[in-house]
N, C-alpha and C positions, 0 to 999 in steps of 0.2 A: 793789262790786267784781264785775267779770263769772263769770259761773258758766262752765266753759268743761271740758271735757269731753272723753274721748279717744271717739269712737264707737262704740268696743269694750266701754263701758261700758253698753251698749246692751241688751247681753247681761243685767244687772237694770234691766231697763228700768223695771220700778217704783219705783227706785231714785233711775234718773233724773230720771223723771215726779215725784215726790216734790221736788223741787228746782224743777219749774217754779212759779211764781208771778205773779201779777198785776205786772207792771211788771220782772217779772226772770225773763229766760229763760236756756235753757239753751245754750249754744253748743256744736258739738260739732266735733270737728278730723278731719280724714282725714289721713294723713299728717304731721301735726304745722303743717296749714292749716286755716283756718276752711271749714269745707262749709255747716254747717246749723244752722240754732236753731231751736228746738221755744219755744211762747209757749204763753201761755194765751190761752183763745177769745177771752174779753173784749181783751186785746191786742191780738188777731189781728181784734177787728170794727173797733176804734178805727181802727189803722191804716188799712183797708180805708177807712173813709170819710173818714179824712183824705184819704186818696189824691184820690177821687170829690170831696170837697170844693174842693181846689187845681184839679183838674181843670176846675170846675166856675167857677171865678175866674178860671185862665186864659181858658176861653170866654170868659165875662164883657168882660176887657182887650179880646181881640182884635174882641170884636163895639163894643166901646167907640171901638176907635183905626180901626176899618176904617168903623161907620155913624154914630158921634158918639155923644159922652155925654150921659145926661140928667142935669135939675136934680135938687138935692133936692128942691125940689117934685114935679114928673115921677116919682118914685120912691114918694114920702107918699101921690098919686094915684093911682099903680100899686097900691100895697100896699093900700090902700085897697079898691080896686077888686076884687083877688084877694080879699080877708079878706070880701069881701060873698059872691063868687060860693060860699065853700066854707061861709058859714053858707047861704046856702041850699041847698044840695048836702047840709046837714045835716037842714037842717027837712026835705026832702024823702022823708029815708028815715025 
């Protein structure tokens, strides 16, 4: 059930903060409408690179549907290829 809050409750704000949780934030209403929620960091990094992640898929599609997809193979090859350069980018240091 959502935690939902008038923002005037703001005023024991440790009160509030005591209520935020990992996976359950705090909602807070101006007016008796949703304004704001307050999350826990961990929440707040998850999202954060989901975001960056999708982001990063979409590129993906559009560089797929605009210069051609590769094979599975093409990609085993790829990865392959990347997984060598960053063990030696390791021995190196």
């Amino acid at each position: 059930m959502p935690n939902i809050k008038p923002i005037s409750d703001l005023r024991n704000y440790n009160e509030v903060l005591r209520d935020v949780t990992i996976g359950s934030p705090v909602f807070l209403t101006k007016n008796g409408r949703g304004k704001y929620a307050i999350v826990d960091i961990l929440d707040y990094e998850k999202a954060k690179a989901t975001i960056q992640l999708v982001n990063e898929l979409a590129k993906g599609k559009q560089s797929g549907e605009e210069k051609g997809w590769l094979s599975a193979d093409e990609v085993k090859a790829h990865l392959k290829e990347m997984h060598k350069k960053i063990a030696l980018e390791d021995v190196k240091r």
